[in-house]
Z-matrix of the N, CA and C atoms (Angstrom, degrees):
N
C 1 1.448
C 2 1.528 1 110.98
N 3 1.394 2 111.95 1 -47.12
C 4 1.637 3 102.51 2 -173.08
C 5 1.857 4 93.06 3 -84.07
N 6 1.044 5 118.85 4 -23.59
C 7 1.647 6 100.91 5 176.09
C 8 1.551 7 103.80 6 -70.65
N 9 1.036 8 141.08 7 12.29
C 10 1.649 9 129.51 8 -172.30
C 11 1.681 10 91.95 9 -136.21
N 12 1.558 11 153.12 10 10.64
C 13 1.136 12 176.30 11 165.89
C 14 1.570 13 93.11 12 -101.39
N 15 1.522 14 120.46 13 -67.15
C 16 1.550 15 98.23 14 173.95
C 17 1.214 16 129.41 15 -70.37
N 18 1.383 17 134.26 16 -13.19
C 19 1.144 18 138.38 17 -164.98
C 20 1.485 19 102.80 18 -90.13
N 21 1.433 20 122.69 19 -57.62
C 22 1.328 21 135.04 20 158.76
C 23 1.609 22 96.18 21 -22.09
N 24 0.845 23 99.89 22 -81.95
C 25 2.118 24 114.33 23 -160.64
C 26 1.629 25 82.71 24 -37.23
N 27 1.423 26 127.59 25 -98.90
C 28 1.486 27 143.94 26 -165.91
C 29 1.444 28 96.27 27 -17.51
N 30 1.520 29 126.55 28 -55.67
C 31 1.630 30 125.24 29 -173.59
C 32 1.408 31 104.85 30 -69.97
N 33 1.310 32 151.02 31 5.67
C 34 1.363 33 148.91 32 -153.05
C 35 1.393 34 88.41 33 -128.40
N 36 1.471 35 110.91 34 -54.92
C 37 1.768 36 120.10 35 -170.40
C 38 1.579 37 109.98 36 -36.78
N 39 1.086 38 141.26 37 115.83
C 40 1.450 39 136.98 38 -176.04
C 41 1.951 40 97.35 39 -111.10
N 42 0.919 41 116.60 40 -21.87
C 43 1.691 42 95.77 41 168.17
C 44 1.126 43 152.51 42 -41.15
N 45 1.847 44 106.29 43 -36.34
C 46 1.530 45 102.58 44 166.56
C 47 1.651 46 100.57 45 -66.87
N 48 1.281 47 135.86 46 -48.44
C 49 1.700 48 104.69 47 -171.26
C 50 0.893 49 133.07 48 -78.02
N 51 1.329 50 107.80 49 -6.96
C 52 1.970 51 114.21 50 149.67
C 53 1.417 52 124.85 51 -32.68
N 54 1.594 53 89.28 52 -52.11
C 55 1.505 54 115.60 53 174.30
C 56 1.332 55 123.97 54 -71.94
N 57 0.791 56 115.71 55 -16.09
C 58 1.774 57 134.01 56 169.61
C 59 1.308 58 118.04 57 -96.70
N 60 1.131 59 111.71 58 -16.80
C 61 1.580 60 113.62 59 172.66
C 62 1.537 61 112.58 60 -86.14
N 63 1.605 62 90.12 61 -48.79
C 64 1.609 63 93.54 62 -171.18
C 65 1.777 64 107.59 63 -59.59
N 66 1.700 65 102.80 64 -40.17
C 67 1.305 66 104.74 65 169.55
C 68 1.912 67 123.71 66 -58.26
N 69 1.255 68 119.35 67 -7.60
C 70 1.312 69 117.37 68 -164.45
C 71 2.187 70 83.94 69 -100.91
N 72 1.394 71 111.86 70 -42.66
C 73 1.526 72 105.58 71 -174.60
C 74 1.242 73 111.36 72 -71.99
N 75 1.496 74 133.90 73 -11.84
C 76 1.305 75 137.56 74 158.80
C 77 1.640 76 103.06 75 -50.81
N 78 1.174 77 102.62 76 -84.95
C 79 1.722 78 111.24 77 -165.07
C 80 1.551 79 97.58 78 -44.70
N 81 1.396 80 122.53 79 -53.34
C 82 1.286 81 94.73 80 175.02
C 83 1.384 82 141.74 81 -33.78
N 84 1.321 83 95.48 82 -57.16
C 85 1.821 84 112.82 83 -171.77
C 86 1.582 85 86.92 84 -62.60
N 87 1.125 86 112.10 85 -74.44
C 88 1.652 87 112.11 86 -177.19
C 89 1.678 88 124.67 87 -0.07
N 90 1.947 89 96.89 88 -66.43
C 91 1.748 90 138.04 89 150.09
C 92 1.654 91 99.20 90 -20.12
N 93 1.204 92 91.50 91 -80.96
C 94 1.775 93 106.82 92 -177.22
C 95 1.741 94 110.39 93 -46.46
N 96 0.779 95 115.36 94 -72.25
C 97 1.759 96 128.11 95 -170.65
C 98 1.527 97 105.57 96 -65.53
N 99 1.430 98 133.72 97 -9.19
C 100 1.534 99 138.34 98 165.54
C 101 1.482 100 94.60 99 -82.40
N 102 1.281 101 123.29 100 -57.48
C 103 1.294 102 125.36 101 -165.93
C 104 1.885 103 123.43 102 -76.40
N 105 0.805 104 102.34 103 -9.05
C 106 1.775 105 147.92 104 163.00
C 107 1.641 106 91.12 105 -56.37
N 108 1.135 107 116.63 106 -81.05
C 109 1.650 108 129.71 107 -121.79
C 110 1.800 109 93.26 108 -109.99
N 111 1.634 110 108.95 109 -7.25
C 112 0.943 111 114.01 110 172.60
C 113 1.632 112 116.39 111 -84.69
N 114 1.163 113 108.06 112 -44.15
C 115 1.654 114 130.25 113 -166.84
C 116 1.767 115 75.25 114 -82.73
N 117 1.179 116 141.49 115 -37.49
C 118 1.695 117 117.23 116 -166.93
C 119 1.054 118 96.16 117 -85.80
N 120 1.655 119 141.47 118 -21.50
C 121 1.424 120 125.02 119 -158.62
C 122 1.781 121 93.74 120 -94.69
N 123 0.974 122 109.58 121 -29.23
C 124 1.908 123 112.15 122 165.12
C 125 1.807 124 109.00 123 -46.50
N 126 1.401 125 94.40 124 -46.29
C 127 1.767 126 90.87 125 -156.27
C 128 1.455 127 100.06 126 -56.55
N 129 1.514 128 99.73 127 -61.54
C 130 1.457 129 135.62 128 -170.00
C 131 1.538 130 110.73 129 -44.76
N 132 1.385 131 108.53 130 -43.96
C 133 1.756 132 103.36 131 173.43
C 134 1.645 133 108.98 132 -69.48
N 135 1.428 134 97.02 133 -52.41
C 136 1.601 135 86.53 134 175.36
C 137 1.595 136 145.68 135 -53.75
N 138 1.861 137 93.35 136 -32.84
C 139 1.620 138 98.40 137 158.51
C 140 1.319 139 121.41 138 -57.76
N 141 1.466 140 114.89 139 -27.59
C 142 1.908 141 110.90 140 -172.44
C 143 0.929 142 109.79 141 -106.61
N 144 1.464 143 135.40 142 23.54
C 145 1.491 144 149.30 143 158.71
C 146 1.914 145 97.12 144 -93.25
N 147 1.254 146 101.18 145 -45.64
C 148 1.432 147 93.79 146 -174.19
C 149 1.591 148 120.82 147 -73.45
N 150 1.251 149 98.31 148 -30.86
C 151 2.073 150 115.14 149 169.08
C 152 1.480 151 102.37 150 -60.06
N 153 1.364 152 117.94 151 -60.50
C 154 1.493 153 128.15 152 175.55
C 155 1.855 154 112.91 153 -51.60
N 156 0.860 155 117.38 154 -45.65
C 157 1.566 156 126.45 155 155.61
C 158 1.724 157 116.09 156 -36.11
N 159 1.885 158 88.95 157 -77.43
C 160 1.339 159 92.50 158 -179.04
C 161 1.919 160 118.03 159 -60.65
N 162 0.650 161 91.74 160 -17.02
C 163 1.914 162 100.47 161 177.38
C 164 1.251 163 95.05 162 -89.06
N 165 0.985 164 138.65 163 -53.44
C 166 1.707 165 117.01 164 -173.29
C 167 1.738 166 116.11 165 -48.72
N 168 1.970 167 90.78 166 -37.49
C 169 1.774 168 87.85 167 -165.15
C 170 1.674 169 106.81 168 -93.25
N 171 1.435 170 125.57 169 10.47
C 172 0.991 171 99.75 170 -172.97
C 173 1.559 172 116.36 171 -96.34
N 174 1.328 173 129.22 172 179.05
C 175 1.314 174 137.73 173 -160.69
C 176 1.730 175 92.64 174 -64.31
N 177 1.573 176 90.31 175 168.01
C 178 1.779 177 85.39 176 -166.34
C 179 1.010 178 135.07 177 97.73
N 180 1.245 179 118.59 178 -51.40
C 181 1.836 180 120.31 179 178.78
C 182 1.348 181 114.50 180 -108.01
């Protein structure tokens, strides 16, 4: 009887997948914001390769 009272309770308990959810929208965003910072660190080198370019060739130096 009290083993089928605990078992009941544990199947009712909804917290661990609270916890698993919130843990599954972490890694997402996480997913998101790596892949973010990747595509900006591309842009960003390439614009200051091209400034660095244009400054090498211009008159003056």
């Amino acid at each position: 009887m009290i083993m089928t009272n605990l078992f009941a309770r544990f199947i009712k308990d909804e917290s661990g997948a609270t916890a698993i959810e919130y843990g599954l929208i972490a890694a997402l965003i996480s997913v998101g914001i790596i892949a973010a910072a990747t595509a900006l660190g591309s842009s960003i080198k390439n614009t200051f390769t091209n400034v660095s370019t244009a400054m090498d060739s211009a008159p003056g130096n």
